[in-house]
N, CA, C and O atoms as a GROMACS GRO file, in nm:
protein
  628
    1UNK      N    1   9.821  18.802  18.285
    1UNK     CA    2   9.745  18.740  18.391
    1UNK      C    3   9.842  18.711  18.506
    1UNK      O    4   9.951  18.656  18.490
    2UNK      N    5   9.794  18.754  18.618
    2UNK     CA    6   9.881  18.738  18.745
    2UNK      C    7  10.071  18.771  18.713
    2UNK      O    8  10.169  18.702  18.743
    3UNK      N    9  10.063  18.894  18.648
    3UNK     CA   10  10.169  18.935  18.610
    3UNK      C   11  10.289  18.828  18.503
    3UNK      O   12  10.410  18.820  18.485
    4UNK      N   13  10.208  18.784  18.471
    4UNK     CA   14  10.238  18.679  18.350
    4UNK      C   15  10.193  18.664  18.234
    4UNK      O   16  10.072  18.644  18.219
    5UNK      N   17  10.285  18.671  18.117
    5UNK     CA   18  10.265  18.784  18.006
    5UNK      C   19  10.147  18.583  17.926
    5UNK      O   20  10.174  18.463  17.928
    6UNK      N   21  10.048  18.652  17.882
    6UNK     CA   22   9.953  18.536  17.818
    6UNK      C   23   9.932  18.550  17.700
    6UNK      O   24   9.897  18.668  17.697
    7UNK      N   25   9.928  18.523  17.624
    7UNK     CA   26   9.888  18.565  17.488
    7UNK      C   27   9.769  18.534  17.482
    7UNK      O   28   9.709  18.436  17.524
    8UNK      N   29   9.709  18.690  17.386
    8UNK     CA   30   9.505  18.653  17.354
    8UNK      C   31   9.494  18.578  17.297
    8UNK      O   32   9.379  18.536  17.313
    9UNK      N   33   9.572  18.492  17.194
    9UNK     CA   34   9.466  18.391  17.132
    9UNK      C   35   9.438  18.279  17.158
    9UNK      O   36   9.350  18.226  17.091
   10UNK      N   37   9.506  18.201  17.269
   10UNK     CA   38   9.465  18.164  17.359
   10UNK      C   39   9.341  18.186  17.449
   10UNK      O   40   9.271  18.091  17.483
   11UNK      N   41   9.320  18.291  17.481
   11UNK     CA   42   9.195  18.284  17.519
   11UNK      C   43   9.072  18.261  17.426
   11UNK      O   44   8.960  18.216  17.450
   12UNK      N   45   9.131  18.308  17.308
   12UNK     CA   46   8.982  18.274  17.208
   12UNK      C   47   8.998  18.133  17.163
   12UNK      O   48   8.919  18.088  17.080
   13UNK      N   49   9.094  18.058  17.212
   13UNK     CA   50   9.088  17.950  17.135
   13UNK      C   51   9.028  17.825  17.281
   13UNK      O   52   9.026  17.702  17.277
   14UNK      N   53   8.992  17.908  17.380
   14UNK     CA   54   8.919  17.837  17.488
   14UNK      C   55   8.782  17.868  17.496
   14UNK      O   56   8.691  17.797  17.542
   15UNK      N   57   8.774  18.010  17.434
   15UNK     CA   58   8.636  18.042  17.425
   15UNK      C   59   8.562  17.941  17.316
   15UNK      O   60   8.460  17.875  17.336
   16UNK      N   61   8.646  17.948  17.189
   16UNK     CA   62   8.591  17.878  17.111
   16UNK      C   63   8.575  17.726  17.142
   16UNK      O   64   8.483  17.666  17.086
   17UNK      N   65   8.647  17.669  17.215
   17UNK     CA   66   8.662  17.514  17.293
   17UNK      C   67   8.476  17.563  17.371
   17UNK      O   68   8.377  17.522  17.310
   18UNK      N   69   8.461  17.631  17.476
   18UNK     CA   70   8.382  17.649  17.573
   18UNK      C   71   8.230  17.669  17.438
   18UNK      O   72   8.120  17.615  17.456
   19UNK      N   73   8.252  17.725  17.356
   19UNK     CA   74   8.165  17.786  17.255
   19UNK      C   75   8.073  17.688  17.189
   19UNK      O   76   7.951  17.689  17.168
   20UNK      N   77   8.206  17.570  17.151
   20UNK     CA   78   8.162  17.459  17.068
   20UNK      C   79   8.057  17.375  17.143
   20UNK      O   80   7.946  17.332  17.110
   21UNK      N   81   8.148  17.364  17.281
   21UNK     CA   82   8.106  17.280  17.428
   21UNK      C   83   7.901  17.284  17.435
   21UNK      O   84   7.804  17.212  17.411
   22UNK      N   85   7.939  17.422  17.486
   22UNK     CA   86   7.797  17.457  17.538
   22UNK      C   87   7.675  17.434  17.372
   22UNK      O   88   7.565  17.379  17.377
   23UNK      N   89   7.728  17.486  17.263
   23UNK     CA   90   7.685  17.498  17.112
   23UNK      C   91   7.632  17.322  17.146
   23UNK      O   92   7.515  17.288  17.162
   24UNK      N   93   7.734  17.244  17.151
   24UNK     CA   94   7.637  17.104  17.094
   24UNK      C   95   7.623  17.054  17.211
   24UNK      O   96   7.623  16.931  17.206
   25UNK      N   97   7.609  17.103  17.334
   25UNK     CA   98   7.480  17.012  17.447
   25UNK      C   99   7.367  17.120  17.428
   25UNK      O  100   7.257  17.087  17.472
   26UNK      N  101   7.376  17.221  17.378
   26UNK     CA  102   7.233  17.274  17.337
   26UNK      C  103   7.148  17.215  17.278
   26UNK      O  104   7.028  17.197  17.296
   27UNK      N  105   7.257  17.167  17.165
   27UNK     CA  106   7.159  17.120  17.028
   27UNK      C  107   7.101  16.970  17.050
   27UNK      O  108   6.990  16.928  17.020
   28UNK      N  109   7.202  16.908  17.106
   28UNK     CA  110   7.098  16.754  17.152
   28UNK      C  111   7.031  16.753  17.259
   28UNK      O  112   6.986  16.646  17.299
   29UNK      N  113   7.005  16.878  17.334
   29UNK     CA  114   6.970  16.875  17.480
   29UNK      C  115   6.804  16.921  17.432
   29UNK      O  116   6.700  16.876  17.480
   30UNK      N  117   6.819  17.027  17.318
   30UNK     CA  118   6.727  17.141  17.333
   30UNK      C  119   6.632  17.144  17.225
   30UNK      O  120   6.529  17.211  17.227
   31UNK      N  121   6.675  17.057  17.114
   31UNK     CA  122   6.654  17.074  16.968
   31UNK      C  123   6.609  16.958  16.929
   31UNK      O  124   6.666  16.852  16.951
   32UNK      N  125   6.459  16.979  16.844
   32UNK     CA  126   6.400  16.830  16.767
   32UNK      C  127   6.514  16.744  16.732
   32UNK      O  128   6.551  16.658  16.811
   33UNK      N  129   6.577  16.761  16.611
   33UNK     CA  130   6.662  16.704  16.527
   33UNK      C  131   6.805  16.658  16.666
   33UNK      O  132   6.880  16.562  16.646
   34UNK      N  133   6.815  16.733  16.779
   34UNK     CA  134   6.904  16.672  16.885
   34UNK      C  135   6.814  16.542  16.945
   34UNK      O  136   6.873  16.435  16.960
   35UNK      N  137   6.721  16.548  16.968
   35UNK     CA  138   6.597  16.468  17.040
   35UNK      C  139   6.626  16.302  16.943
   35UNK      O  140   6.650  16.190  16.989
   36UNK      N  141   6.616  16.336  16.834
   36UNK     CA  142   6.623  16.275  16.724
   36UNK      C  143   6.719  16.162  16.718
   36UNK      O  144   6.709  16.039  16.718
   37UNK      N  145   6.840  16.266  16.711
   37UNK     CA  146   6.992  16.197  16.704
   37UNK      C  147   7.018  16.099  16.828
   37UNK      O  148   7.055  15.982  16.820
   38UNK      N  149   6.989  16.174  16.951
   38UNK     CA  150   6.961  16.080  17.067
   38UNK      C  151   6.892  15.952  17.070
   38UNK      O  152   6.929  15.851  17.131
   39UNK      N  153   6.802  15.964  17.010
   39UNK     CA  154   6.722  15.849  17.009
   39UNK      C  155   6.752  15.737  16.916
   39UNK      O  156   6.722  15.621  16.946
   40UNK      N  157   6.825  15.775  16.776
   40UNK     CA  158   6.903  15.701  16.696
   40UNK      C  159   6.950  15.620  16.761
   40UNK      O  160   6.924  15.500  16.748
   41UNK      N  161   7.045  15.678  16.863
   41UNK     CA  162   7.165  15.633  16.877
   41UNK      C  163   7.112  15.548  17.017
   41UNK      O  164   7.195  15.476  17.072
   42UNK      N  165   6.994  15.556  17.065
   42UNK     CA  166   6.980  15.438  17.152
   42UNK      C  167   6.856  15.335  17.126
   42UNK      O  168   6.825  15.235  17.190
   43UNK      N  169   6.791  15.393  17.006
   43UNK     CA  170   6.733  15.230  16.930
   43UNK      C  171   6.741  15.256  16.804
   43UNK      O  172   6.647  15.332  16.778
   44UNK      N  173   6.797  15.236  16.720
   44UNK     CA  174   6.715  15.276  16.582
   44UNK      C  175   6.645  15.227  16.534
   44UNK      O  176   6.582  15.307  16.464
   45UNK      N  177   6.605  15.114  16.524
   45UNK     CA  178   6.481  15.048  16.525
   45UNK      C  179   6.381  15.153  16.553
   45UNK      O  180   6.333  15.220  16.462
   46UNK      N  181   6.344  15.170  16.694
   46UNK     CA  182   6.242  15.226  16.716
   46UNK      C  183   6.207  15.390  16.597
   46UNK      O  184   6.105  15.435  16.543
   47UNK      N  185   6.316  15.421  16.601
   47UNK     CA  186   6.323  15.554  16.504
   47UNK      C  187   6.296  15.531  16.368
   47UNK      O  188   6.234  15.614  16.301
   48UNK      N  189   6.346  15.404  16.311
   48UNK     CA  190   6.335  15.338  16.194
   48UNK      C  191   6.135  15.365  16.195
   48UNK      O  192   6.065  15.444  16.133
   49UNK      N  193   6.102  15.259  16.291
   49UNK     CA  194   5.939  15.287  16.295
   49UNK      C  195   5.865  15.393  16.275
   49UNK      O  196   5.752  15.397  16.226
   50UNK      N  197   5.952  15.506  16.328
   50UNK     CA  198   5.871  15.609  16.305
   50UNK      C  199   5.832  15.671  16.175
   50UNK      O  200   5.731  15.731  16.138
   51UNK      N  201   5.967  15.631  16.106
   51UNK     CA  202   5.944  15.686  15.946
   51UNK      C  203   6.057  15.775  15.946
   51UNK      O  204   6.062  15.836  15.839
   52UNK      N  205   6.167  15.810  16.038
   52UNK     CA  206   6.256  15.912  16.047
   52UNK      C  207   6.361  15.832  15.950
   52UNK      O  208   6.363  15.713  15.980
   53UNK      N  209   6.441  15.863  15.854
   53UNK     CA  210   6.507  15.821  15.767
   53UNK      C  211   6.648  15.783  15.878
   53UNK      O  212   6.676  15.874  15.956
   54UNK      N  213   6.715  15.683  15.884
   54UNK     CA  214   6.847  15.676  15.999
   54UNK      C  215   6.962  15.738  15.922
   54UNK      O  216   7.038  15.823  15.970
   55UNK      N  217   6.970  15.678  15.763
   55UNK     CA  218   7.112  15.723  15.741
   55UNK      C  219   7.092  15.860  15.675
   55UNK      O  220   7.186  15.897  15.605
   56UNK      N  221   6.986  15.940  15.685
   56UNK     CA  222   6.974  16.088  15.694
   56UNK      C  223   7.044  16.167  15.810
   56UNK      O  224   7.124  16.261  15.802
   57UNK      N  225   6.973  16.081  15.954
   57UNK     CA  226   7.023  16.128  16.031
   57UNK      C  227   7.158  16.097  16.081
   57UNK      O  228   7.207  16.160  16.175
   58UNK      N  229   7.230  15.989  16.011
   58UNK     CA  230   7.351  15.936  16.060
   58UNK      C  231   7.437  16.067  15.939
   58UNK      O  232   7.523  16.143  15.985
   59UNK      N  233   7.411  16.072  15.840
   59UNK     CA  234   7.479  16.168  15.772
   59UNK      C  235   7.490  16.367  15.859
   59UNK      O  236   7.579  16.446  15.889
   60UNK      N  237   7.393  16.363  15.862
   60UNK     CA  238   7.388  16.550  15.964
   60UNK      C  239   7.494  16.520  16.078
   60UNK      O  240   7.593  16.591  16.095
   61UNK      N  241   7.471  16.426  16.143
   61UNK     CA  242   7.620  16.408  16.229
   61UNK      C  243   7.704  16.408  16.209
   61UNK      O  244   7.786  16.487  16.256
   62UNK      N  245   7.740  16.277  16.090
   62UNK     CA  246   7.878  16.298  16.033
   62UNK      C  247   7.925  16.419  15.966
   62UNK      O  248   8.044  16.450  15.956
   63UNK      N  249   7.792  16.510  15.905
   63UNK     CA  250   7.863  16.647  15.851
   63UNK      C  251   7.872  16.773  15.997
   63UNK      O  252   7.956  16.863  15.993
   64UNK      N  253   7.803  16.764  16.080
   64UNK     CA  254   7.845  16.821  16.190
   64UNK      C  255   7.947  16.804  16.267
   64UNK      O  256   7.985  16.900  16.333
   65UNK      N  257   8.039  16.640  16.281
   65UNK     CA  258   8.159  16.633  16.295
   65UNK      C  259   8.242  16.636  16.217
   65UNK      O  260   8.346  16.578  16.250
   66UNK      N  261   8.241  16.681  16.126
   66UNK     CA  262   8.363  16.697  15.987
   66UNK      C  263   8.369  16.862  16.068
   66UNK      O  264   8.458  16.883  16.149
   67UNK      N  265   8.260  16.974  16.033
   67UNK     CA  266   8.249  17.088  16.034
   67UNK      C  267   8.340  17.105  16.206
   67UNK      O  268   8.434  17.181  16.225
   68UNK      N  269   8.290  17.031  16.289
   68UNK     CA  270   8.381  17.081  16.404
   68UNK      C  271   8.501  17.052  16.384
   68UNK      O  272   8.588  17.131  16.423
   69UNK      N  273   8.544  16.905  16.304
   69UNK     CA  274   8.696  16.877  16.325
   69UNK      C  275   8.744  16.997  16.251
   69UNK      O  276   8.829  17.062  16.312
   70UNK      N  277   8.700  17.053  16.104
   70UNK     CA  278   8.764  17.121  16.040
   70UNK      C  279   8.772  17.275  16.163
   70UNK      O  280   8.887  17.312  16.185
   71UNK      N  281   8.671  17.345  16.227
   71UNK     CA  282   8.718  17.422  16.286
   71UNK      C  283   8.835  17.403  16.394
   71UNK      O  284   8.950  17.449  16.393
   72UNK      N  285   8.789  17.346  16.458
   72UNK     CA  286   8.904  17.295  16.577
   72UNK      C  287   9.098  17.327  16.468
   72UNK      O  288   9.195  17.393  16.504
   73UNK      N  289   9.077  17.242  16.335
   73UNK     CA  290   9.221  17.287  16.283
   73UNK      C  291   9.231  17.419  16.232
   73UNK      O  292   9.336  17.483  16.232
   74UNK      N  293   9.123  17.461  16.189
   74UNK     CA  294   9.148  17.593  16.148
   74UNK      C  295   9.148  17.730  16.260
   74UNK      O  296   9.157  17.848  16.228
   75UNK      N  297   9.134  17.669  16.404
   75UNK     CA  298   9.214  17.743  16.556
   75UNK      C  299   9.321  17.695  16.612
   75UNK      O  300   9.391  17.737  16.703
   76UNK      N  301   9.327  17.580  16.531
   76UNK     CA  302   9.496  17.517  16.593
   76UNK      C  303   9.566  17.550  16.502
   76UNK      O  304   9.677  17.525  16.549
   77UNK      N  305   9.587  17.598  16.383
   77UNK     CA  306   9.690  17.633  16.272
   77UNK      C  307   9.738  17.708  16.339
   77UNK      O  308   9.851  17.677  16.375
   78UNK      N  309   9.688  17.832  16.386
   78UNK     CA  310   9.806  17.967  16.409
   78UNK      C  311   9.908  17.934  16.519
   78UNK      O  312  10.020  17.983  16.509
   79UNK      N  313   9.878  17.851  16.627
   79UNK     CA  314   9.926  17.758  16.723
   79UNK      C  315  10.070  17.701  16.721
   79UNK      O  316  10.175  17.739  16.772
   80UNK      N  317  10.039  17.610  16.652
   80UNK     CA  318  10.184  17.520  16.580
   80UNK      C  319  10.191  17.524  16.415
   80UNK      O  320  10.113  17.592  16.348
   81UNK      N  321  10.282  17.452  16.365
   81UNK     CA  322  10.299  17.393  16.244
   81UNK      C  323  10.215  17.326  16.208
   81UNK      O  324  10.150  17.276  16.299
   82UNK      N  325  10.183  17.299  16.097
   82UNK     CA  326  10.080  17.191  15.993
   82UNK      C  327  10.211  17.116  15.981
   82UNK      O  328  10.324  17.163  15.970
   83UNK      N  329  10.164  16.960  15.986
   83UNK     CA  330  10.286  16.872  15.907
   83UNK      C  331  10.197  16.741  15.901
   83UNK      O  332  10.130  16.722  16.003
   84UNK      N  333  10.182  16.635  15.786
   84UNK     CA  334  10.209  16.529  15.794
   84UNK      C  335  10.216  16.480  15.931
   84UNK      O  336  10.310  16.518  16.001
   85UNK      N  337  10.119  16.394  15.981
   85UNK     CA  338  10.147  16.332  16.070
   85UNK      C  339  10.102  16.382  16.193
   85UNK      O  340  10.079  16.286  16.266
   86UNK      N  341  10.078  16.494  16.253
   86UNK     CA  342  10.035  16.574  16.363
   86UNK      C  343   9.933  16.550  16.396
   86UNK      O  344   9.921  16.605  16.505
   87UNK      N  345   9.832  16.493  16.369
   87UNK     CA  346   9.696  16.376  16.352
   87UNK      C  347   9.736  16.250  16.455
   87UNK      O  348   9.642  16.179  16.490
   88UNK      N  349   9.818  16.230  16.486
   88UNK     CA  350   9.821  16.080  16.543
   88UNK      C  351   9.820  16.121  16.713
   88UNK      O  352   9.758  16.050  16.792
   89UNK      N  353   9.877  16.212  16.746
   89UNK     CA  354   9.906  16.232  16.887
   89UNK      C  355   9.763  16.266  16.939
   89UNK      O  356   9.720  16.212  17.042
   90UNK      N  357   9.703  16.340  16.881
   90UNK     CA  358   9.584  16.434  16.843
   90UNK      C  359   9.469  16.300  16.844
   90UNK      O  360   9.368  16.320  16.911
   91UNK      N  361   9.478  16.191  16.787
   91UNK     CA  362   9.356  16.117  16.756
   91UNK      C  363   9.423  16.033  16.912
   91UNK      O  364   9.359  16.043  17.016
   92UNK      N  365   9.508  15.982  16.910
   92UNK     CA  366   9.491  15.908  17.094
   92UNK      C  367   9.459  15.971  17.172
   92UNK      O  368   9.391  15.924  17.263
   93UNK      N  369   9.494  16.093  17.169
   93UNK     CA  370   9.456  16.141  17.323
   93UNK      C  371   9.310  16.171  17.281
   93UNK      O  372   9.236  16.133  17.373
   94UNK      N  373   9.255  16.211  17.204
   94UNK     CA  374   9.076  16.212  17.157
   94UNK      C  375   9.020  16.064  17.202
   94UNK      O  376   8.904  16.045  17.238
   95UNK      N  377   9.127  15.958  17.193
   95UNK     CA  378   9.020  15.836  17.206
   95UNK      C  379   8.998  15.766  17.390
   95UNK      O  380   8.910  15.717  17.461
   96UNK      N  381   9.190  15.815  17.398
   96UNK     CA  382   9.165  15.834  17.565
   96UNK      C  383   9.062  15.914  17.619
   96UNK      O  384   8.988  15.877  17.710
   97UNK      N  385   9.057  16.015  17.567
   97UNK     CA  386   8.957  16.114  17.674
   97UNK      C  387   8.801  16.042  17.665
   97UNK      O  388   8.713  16.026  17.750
   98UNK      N  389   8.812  15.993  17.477
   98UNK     CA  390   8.645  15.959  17.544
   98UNK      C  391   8.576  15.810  17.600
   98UNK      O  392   8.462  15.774  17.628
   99UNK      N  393   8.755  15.725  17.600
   99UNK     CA  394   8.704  15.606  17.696
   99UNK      C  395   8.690  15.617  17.795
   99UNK      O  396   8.593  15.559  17.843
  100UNK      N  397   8.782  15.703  17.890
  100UNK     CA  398   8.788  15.767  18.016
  100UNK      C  399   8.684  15.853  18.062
  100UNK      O  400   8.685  15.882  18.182
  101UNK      N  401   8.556  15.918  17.959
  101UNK     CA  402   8.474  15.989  18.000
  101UNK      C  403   8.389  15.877  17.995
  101UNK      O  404   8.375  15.832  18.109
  102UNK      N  405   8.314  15.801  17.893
  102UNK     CA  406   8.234  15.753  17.871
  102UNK      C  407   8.162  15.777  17.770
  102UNK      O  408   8.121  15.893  17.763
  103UNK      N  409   8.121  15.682  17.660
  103UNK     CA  410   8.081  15.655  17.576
  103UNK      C  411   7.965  15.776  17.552
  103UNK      O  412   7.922  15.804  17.664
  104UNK      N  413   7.917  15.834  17.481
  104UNK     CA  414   7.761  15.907  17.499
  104UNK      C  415   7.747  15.976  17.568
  104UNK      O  416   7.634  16.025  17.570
  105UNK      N  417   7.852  16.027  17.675
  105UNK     CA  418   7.820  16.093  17.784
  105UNK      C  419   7.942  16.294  17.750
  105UNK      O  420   8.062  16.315  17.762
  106UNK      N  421   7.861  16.360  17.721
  106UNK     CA  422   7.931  16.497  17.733
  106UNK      C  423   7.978  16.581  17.822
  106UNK      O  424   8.039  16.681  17.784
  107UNK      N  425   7.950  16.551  17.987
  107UNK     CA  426   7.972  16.596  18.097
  107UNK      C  427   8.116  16.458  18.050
  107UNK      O  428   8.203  16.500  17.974
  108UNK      N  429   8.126  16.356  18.082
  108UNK     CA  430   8.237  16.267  18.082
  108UNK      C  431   8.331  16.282  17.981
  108UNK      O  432   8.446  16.242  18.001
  109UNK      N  433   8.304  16.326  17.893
  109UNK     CA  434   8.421  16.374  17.787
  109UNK      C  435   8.487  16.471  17.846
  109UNK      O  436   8.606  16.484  17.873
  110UNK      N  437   8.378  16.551  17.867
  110UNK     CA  438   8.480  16.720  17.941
  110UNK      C  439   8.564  16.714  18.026
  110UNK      O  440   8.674  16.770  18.025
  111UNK      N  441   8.493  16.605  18.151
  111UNK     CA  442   8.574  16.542  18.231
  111UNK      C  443   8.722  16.466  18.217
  111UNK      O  444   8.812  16.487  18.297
  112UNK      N  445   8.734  16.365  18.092
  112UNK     CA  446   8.799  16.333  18.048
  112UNK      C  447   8.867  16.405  17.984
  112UNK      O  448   8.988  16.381  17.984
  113UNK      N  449   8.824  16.503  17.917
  113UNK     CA  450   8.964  16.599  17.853
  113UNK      C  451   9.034  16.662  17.956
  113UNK      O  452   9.155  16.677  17.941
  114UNK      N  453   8.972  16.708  18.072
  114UNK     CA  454   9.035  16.771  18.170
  114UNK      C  455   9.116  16.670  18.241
  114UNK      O  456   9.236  16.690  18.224
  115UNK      N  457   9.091  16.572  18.310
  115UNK     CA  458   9.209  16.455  18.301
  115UNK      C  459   9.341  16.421  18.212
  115UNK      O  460   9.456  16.402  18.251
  116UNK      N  461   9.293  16.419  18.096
  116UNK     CA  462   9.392  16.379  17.990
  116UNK      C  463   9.475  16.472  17.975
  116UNK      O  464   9.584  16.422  17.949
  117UNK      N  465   9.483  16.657  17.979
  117UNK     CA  466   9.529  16.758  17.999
  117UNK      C  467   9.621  16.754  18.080
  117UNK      O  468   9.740  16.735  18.055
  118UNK      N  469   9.549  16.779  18.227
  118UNK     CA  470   9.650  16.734  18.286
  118UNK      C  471   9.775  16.670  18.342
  118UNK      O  472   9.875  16.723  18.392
  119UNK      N  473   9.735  16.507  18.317
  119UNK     CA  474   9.814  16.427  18.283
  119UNK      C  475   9.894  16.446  18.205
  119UNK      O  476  10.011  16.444  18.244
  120UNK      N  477   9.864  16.475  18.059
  120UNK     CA  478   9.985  16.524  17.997
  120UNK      C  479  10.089  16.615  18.003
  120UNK      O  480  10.208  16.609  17.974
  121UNK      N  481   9.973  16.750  18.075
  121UNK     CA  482  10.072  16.880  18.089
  121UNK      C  483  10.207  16.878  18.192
  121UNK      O  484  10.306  16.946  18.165
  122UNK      N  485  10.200  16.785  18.324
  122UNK     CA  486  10.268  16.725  18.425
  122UNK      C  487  10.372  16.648  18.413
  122UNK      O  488  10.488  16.644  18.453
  123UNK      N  489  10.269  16.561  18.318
  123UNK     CA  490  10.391  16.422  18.275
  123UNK      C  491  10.493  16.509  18.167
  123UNK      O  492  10.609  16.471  18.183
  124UNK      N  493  10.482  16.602  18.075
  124UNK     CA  494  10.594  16.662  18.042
  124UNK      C  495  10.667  16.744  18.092
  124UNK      O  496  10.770  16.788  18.040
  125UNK      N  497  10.606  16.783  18.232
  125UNK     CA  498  10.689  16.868  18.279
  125UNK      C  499  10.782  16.790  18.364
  125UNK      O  500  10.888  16.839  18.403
  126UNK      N  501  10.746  16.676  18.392
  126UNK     CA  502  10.828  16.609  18.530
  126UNK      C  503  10.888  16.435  18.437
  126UNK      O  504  10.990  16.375  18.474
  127UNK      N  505  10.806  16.391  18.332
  127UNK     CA  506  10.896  16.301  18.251
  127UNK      C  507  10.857  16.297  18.134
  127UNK      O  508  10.785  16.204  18.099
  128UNK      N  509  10.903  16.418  18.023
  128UNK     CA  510  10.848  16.414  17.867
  128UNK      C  511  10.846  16.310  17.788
  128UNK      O  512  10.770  16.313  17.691
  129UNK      N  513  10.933  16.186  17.813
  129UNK     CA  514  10.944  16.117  17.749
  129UNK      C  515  10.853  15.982  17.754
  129UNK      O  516  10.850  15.899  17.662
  130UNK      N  517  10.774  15.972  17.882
  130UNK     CA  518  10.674  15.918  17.916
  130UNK      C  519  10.530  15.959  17.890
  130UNK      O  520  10.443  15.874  17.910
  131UNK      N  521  10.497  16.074  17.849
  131UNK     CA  522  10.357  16.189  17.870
  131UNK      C  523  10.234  16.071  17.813
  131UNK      O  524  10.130  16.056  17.877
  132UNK      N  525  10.255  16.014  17.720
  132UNK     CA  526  10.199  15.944  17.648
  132UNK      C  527  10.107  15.850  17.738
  132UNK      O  528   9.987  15.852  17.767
  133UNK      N  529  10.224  15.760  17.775
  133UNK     CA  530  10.262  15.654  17.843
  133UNK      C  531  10.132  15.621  17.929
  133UNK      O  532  10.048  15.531  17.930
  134UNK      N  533  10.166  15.776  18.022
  134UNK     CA  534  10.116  15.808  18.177
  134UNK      C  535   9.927  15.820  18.112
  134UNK      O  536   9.837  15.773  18.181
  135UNK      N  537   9.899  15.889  17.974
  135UNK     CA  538   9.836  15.918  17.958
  135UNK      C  539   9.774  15.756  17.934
  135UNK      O  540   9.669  15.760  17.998
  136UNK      N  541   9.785  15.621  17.875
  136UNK     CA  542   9.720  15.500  17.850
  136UNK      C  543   9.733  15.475  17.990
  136UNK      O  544   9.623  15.484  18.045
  137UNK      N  545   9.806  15.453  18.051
  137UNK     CA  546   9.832  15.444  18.230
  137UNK      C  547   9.670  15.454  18.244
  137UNK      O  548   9.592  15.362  18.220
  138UNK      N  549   9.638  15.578  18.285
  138UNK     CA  550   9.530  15.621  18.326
  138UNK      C  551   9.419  15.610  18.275
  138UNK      O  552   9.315  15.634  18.338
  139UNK      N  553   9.423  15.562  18.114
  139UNK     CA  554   9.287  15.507  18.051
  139UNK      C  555   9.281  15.385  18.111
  139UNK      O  556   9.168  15.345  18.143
  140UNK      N  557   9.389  15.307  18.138
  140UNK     CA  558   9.391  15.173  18.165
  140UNK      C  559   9.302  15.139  18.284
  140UNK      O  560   9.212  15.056  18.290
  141UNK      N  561   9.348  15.224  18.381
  141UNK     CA  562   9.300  15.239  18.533
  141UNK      C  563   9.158  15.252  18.504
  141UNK      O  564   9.085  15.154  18.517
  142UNK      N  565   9.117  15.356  18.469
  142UNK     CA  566   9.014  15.385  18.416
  142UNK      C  567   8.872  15.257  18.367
  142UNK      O  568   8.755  15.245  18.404
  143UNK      N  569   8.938  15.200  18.292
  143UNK     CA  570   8.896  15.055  18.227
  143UNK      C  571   8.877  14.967  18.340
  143UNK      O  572   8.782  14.890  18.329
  144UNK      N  573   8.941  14.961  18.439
  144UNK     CA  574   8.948  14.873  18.508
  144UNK      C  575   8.888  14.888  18.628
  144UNK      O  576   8.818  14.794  18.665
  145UNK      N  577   8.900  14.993  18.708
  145UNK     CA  578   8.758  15.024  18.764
  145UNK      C  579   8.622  15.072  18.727
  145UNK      O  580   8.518  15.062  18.791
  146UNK      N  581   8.643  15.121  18.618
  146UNK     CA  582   8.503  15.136  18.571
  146UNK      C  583   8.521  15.127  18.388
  146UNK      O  584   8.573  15.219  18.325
  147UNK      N  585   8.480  15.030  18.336
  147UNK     CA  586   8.430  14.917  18.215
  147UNK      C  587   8.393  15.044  18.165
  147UNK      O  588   8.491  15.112  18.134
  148UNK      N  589   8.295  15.090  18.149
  148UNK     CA  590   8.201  15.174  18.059
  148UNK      C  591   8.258  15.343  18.076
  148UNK      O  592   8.208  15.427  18.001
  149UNK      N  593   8.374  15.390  18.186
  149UNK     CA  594   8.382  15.523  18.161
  149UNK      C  595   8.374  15.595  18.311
  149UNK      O  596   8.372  15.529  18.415
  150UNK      N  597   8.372  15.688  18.308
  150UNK     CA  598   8.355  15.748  18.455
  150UNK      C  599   8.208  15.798  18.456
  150UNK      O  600   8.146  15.783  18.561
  151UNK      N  601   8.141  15.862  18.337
  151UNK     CA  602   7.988  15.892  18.375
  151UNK      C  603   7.991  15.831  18.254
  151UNK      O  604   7.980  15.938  18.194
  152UNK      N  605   7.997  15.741  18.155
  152UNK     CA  606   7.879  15.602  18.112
  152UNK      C  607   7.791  15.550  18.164
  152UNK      O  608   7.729  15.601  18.258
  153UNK      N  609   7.767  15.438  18.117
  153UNK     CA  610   7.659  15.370  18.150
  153UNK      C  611   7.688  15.207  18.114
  153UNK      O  612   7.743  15.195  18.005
  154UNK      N  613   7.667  15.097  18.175
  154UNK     CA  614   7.684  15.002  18.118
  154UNK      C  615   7.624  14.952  17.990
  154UNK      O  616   7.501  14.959  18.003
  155UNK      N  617   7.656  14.904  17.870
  155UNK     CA  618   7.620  14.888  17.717
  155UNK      C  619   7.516  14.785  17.731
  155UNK      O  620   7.542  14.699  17.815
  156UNK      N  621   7.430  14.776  17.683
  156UNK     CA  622   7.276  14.717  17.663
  156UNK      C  623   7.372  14.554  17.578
  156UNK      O  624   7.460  14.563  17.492
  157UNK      N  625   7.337  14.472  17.614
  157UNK     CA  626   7.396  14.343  17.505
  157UNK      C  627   7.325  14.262  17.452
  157UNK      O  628   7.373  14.177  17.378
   0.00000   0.00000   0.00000
């Protein structure tokens, strides 16, 4: 690319990022059982009423996020090393991106990963030993002008 040697699997491992992306705003956008999960997750009560079982539906999620985490590692293996411990860098910057996007919100995650990327990719190029750092920096900011996220919503209390 632009006379700069890229390696393909990289690209499939953005396709598959872009794949997953578009895959689950389909499914809660487009799909009963998405309709469903949505609605769980902003009364359950009301869903409770209906007769829809909750921790049925709280379980299909949790096995739909197991199934993505496990793919996501099984496209990051060929990448780097497996070790003990490679989980921790990996789960902050997951929790930055989705305070910084906003709670519930999938346009704001994306947003937020693309933030958090950056930030990181910069901050190691110009102070590695900070990347982290720069990266709570900016959740912080984040928090502080806007409580709930960049496209959240303020929390019902």
């Amino acid at each position: 690319m632009f006379d700069i040697p890229f390696d393909s699997y990289f690209v499939f491992v953005i396709l598959v990022g872009v794949g997953v992306a578009v895959g689950l705003w389909w499914f809660l956008k487009k799909t009963k059982y998405g309709h469903i999960v949505r609605a769980a997750v902003f009364s359950r009560e009301m869903v409770s009423a209906l007769g829809i079982r909750i921790p049925r539906i709280y379980t299909g999620v949790f096995v739909l996020g197991v199934f993505i985490a496990g793919l996501a590692g099984a496209v990051q293996a060929p990448v780097g090393s497996i070790t003990l411990g490679m989980d921790m860098a990996v789960v902050v910057q997951a929790f930055c991106v989705v305070v910084i996007g906003g709670f519930g919100s999938l346009l704001g995650t994306f947003m937020g990963a693309m933030i958090v990327g950056e930030v990181y990719s910069f901050s190691i190029l110009f102070w590695p030993q900070g990347a982290l750092v720069l990266i709570f920096v900016v959740t912080a900011f984040t928090l502080i002008v806007r409580p709930w996220g960049l496209f959240g919503t303020p929390m019902r209390t």
